[in-house]
N, C-alpha and C positions, 0 to 999 in steps of 0.2 A: 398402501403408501410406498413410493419409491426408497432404496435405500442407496444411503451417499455413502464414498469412502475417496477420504483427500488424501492423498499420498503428496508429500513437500519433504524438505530437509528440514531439522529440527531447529528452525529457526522462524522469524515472522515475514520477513520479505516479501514477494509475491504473494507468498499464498494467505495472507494474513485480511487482505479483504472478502478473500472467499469465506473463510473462517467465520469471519464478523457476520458478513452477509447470511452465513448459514445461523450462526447463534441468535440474530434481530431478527430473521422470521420465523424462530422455534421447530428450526429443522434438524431435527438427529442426526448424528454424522459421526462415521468413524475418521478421527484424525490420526492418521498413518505420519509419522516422521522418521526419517531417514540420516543419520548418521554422516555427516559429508566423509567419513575416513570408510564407511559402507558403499558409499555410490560407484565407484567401478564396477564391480562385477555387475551392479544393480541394471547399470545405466541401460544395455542393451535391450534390456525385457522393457521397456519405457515408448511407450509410442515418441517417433521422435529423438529422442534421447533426453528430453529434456523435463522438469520438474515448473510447474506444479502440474498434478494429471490429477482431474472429477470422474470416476467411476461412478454410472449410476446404474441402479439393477431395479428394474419397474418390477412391476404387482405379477405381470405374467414371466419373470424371470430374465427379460432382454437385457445386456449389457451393453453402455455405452461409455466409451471412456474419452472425456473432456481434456484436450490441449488448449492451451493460451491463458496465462491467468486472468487476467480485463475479459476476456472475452467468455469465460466461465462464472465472472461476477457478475458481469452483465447477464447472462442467460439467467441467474439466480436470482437477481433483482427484479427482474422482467416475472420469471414465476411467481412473485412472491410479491408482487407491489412496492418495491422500495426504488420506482423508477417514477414518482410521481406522478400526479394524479391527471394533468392537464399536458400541452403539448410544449407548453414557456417551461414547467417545473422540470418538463425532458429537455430543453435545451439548456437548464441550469444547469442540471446535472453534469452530461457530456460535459459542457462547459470546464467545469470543475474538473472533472476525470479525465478528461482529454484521452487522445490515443495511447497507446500501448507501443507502437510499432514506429515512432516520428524520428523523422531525422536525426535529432541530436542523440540519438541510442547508438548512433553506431560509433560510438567512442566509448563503449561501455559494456564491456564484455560482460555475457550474460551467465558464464558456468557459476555456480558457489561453488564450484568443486576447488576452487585457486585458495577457500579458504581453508584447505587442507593444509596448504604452506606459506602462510601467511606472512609469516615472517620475512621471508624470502622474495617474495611477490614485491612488484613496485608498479604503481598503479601513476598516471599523470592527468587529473584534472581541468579538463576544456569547459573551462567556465561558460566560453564564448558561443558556444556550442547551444548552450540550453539559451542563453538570453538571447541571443540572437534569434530565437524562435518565433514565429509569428503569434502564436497562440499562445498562451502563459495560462498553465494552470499545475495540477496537483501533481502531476510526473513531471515537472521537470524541477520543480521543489527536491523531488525525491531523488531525481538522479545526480544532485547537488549531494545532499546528506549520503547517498547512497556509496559515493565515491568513494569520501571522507571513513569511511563507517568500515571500507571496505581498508584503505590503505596504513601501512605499517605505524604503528605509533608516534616514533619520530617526527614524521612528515604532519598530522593532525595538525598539532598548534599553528602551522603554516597555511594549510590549507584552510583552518575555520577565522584565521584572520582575512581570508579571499572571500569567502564564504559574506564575511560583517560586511561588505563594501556597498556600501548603497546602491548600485546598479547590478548586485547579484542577489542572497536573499530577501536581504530589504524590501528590493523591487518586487519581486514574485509574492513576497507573506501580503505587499500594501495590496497588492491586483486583486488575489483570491481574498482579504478581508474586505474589500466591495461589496462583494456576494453574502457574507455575512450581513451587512452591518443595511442588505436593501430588505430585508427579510424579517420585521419586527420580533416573529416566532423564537426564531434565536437557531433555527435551524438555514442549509445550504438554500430549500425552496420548500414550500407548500407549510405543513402543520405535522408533521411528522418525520422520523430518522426514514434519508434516502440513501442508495448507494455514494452517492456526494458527500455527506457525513460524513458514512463510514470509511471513504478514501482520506478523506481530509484529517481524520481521527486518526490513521494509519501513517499517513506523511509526518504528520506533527507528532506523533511518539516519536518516529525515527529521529525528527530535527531537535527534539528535547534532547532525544538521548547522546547526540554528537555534542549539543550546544545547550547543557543544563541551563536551566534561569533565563533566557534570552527570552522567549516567548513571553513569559510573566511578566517580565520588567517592561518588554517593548507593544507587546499584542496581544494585552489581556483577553481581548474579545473569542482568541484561539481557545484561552483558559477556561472562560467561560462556556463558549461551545463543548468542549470536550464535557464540561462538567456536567451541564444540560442532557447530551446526549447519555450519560452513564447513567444521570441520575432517573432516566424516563426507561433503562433500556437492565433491570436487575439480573438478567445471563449473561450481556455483554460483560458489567462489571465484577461480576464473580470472575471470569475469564481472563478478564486482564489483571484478576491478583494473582490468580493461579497458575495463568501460562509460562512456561520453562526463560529464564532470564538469555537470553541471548544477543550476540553481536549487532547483529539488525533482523 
């Protein structure tokens, strides 16, 4: 058997569907986290320079070391069957997950290293950016909360009253609870947790944690999913008691 070892920063961010995806197909895996006040020196030895990195080291000893987090879930999910059974349950998915790399990112600087000084940092919020997007799905939900999650306290209560506006989350949570609500099972497609899930699991912690209550009172169905999926999935839920309480 192959051996994993995720190196991220000790937070959930990126690398938090790799995580999943590795804990829903009962793959062992060392989870490495990194310190954001560690990462300078770190940074250089980093293919890229950049965080999340998949080292895998197969049976006869080969090393390979994985860049791009979507694109290290995806190869994981692909191993491991949580990409659906059929070629519609593959287009669910995508669907849901959307790209990694889409236009509205480039207002969105990608280091956690900024949360070193957070305090200090001032971040400015293009709403227009993600909505204006052709395609509406689980990243651009997340580069909404992502913002917020990221910028200085003060600013929050302003930003999540932008956030409330019916053509910014509202819009995006009605889009992706379609996809819920075509799928009797209770999961994103087919009869089992797919990578879709698990993305969708990962957005909606992050938007609880910025905007307590809102999902429950406004989109029980997110509630319900999430509960679903923990309740069919007993290493995912162990995990999410016990992982480290963090920013995003």
């Amino acid at each position: 058997m192959s051996q994993y070892k995720l190196t991220y920063f000790n937070l959930r961010g990126r690398a938090e569907p790799i995580r999943m995806a590795l804990i829903v197909s009962g793959t062992p895996f060392e989870d490495c986290r990194i310190e954001v006040s560690d990462w300078p020196p770190k940074k250089s030895t980093i293919p890229g320079g950049k965080l999340p990195i998949l080292e895998v080291t197969s049976p006869c000893g080969k090393k390979t070391v994985m860049t791009e987090s979507m694109a290290i879930a995806r190869y994981l999910a692909k191993q491991h069957n949580l990409m659906g059974a059929t070629d519609e349950d593959y287009y669910k998915i995508e669907k849901t997950i959307g790209q990694d790399n889409k236009p509205s990112r480039k207002n969105i600087k990608e280091s956690e290293s900024q949360f070193a000084n957070s305090d200090t940092v001032r971040h400015t919020v293009h709403f227009d950016h993600v909505i204006n997007s052709t395609s509406v799905k689980c990243g651009d939900l997340h580069d909404l909360v992502y913002k917020i999650a990221r910028s200085p306290d003060a600013e929050k209560p302003k930003l999540i009253e932008e956030l409330k506006k019916p053509e910014n989350a509202p819009r995006l949570l009605n889009l992706i609870s379609e996809t819920l609500k075509s799928n009797p099972s209770g999961f994103v497609t087919g009869e089992k947790v797919s990578l879709g899930d698990i993305t969708l699991l990962c957005t909606l912690d992050q938007f609880e944690a910025v905007y307590p209550g809102f999902l429950k009172e406004n989109y029980p169905i997110f509630v319900t999913h999430r509960e679903h999926v923990v309740a069919l999935q007993p290493k995912l839920a162990e995990h999410l008691k016990t992982r480290p309480t963090t920013i995003v």
